[in-house]
VOBA-1610 file (N, C-alpha, C; in pm, whole numbers, padded with zeros to 5 digits, always signed):
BEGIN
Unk+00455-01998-00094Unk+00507-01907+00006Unk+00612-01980+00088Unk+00711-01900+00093Unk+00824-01988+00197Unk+00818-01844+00327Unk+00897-01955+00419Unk+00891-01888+00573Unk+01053-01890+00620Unk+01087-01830+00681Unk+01226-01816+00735Unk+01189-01826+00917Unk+01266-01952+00938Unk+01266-01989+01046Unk+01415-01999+01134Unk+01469-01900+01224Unk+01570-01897+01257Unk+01647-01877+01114Unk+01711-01988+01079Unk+01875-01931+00958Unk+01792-02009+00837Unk+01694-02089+00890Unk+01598-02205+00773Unk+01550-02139+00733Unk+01520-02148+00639Unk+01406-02123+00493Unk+01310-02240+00441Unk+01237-02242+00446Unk+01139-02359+00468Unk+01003-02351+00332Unk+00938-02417+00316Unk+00804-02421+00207Unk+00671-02364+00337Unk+00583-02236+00333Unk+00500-02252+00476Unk+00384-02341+00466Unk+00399-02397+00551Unk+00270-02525+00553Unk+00169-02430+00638Unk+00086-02475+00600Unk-00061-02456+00730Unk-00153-02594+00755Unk-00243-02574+00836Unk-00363-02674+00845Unk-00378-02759+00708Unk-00380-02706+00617Unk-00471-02762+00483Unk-00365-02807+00425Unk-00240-02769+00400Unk-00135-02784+00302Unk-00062-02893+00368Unk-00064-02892+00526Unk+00038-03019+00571Unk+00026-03131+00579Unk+00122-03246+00592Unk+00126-03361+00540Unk+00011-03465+00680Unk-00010-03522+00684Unk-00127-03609+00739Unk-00026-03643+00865Unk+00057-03697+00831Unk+00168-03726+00951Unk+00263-03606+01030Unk+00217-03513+00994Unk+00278-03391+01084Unk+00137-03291+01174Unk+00038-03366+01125Unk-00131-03338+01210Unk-00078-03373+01304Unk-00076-03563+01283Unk-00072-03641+01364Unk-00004-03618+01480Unk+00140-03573+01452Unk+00246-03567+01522Unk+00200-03431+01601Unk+00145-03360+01575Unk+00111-03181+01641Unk+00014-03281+01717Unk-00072-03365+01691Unk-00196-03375+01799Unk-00137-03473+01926Unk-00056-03527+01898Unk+00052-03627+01979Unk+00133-03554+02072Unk+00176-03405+01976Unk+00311-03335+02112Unk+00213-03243+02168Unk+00084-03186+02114Unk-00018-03076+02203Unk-00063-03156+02297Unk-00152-03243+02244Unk-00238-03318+02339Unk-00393-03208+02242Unk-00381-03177+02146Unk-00482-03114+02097Unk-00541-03208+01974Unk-00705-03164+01992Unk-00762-03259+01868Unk-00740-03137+01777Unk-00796-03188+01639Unk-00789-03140+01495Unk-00847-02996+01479Unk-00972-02980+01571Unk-01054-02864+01569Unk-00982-02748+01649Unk-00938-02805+01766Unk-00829-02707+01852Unk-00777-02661+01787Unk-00693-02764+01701Unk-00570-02681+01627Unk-00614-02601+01540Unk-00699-02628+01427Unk-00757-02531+01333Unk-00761-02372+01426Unk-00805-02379+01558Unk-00880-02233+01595Unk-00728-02217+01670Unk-00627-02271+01677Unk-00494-02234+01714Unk-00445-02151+01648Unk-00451-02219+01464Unk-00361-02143+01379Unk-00443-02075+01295Unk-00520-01995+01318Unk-00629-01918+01245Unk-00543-01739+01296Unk-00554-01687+01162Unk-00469-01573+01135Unk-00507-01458+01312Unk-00403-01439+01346Unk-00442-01379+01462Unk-00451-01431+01587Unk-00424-01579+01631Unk-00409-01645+01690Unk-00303-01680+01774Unk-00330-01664+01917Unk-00180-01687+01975Unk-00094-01793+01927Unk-00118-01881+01893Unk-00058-02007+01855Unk-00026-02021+01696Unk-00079-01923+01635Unk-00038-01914+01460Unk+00099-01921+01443Unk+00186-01832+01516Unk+00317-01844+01436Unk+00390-02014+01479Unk+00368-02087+01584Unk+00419-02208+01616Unk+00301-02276+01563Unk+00219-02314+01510Unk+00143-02428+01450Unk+00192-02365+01308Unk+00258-02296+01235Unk+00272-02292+01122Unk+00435-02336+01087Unk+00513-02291+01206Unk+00658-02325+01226Unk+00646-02512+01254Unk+00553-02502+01287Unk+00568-02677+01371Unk+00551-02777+01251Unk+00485-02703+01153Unk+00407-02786+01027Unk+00486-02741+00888Unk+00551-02620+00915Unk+00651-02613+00780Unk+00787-02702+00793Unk+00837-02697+00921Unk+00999-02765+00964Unk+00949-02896+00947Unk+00830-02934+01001Unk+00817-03095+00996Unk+00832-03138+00861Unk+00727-03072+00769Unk+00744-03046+00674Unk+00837-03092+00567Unk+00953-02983+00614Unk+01077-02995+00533Unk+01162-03112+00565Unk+01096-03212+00647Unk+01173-03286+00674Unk+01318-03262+00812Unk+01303-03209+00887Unk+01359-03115+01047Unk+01310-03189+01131Unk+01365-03245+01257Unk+01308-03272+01355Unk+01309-03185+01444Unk+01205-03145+01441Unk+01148-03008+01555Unk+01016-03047+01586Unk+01010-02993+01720Unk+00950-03028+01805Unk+00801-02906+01881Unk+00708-02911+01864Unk+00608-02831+01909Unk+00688-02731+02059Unk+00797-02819+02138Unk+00822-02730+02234Unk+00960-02623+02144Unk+01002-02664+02031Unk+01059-02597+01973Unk+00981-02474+01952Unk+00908-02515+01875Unk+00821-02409+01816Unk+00753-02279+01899Unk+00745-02367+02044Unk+00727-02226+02141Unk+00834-02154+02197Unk+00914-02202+02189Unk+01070-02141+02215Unk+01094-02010+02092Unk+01057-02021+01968Unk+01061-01906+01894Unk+00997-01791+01922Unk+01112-01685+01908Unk+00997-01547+01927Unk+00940-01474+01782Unk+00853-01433+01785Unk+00817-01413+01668Unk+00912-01295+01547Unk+00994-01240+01587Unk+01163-01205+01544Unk+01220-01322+01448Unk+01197-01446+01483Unk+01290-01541+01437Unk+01159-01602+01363Unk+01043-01551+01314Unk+00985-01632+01233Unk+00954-01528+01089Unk+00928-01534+00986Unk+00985-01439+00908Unk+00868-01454+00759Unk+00815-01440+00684Unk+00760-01448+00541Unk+00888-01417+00458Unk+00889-01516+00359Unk+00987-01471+00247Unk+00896-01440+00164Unk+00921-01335+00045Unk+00820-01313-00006Unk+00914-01323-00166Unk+00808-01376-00231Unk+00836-01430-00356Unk+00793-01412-00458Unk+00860-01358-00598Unk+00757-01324-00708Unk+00606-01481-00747Unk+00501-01405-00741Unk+00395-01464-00807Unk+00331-01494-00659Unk+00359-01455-00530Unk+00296-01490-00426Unk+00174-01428-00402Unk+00098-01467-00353Unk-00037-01369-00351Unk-00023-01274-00216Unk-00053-01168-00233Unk-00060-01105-00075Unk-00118-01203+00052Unk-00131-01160+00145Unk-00168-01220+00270Unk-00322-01152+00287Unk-00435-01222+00325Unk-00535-01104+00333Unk-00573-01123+00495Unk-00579-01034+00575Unk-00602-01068+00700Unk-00735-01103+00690Unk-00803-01179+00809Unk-00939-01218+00854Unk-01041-01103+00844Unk-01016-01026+00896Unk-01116-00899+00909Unk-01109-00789+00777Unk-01043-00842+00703Unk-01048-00774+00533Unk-01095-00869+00443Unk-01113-00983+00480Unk-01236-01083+00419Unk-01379-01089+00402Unk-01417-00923+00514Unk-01555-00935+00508Unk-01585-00891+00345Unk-01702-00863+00316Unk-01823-00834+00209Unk-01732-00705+00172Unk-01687-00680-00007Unk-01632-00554-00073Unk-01782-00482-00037Unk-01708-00390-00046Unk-01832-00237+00011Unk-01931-00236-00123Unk-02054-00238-00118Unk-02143-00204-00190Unk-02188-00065-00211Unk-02185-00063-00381Unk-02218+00079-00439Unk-02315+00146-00336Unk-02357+00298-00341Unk-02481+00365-00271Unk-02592+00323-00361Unk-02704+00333-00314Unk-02791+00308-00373Unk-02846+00448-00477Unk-02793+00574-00507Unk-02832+00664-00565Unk-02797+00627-00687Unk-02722+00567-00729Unk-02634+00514-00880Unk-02600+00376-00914Unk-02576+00328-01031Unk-02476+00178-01069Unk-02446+00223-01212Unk-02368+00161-01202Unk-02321+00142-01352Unk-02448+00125-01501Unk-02364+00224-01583Unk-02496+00147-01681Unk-02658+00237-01684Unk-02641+00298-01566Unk-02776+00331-01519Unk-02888+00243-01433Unk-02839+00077-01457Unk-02909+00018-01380Unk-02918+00029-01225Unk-03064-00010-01179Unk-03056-00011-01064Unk-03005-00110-00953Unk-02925-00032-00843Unk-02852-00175-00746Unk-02892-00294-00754Unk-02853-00350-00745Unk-02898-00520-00719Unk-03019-00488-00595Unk-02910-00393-00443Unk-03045-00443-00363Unk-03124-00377-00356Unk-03191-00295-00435Unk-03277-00239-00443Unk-03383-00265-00535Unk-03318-00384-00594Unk-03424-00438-00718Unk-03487-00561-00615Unk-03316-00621-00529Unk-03424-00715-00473Unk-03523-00665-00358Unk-03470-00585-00277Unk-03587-00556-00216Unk-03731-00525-00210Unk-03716-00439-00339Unk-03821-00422-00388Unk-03931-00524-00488Unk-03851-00626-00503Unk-03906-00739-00542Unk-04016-00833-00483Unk-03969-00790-00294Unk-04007-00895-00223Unk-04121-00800-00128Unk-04139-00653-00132Unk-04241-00623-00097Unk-04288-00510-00155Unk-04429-00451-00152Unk-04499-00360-00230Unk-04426-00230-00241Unk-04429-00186-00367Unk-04360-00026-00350Unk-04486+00059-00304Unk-04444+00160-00196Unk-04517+00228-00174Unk-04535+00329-00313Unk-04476+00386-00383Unk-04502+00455-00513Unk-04629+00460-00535Unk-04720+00558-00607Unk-04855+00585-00662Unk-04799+00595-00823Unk-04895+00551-00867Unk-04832+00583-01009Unk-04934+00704-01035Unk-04909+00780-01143Unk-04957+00957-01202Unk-05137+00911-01185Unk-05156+00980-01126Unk-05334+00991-01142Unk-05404+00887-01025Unk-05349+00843-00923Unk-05371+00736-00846Unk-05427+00795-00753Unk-05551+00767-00682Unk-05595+00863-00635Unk-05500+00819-00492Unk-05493+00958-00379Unk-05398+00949-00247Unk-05528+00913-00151Unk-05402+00873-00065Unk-05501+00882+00081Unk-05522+00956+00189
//
């Protein structure tokens, strides 16, 4: 994924992808440890679009500066989007894909959780001829 920064076009770095010496350098111009920053640049985050600008320009080899990076408005920070890129998935579309109803599955088999549930405590069911209570 590349990023368009002002007239730059850049490779986008994040937390995981950037170089050891541009951590360094973000924890040197914040005054932030490692964990800060992680919950800085976490999708949705006031600080996402400049901890990602701060770590792609460094990156590319740019001397820019964390107070750079707050000087951008988010207008001037940009996704290029590129054949073979994967979409973006936001945080809150990461939860659990929706599970079938339990009236049906494929196949005819029965849901997963309904096999396990029923695994782990007694079916109330009578089977034919059982006497009731």
């Amino acid at each position: 994924m590349k990023i368009r920064i002002k007239d730059v076009t850049v490779v986008g770095r994040n937390i995981d992808s950037a170089r050891i010496r541009d951590l360094v350098e973000l924890q040197t111009q914040t005054g932030m440890k490692l964990p800060e920053i992680r919950e800085a640049g976490k999708p949705g985050a006031l600080l996402t679009a400049p901890v990602i600008a701060f770590l792609s320009m460094r990156g590319a080899g740019h001397a820019f500066t964390w107070e750079d990076a707050l000087d951008l408005s988010l207008d001037e920070i940009r996704v290029v989007v590129e054949p073979g890129d994967r979409p973006a998935v936001q945080e809150d579309e990461q939860a659990d894909p929706p599970q079938p109803s339990g009236d049906s599955a494929p196949d005819g088999d029965a849901p997963a959780e309904a096999t396990a549930s029923s695994a782990r405590r007694p079916s109330k069911r009578r089977s034919p001829g059982s006497p009731s209570k």
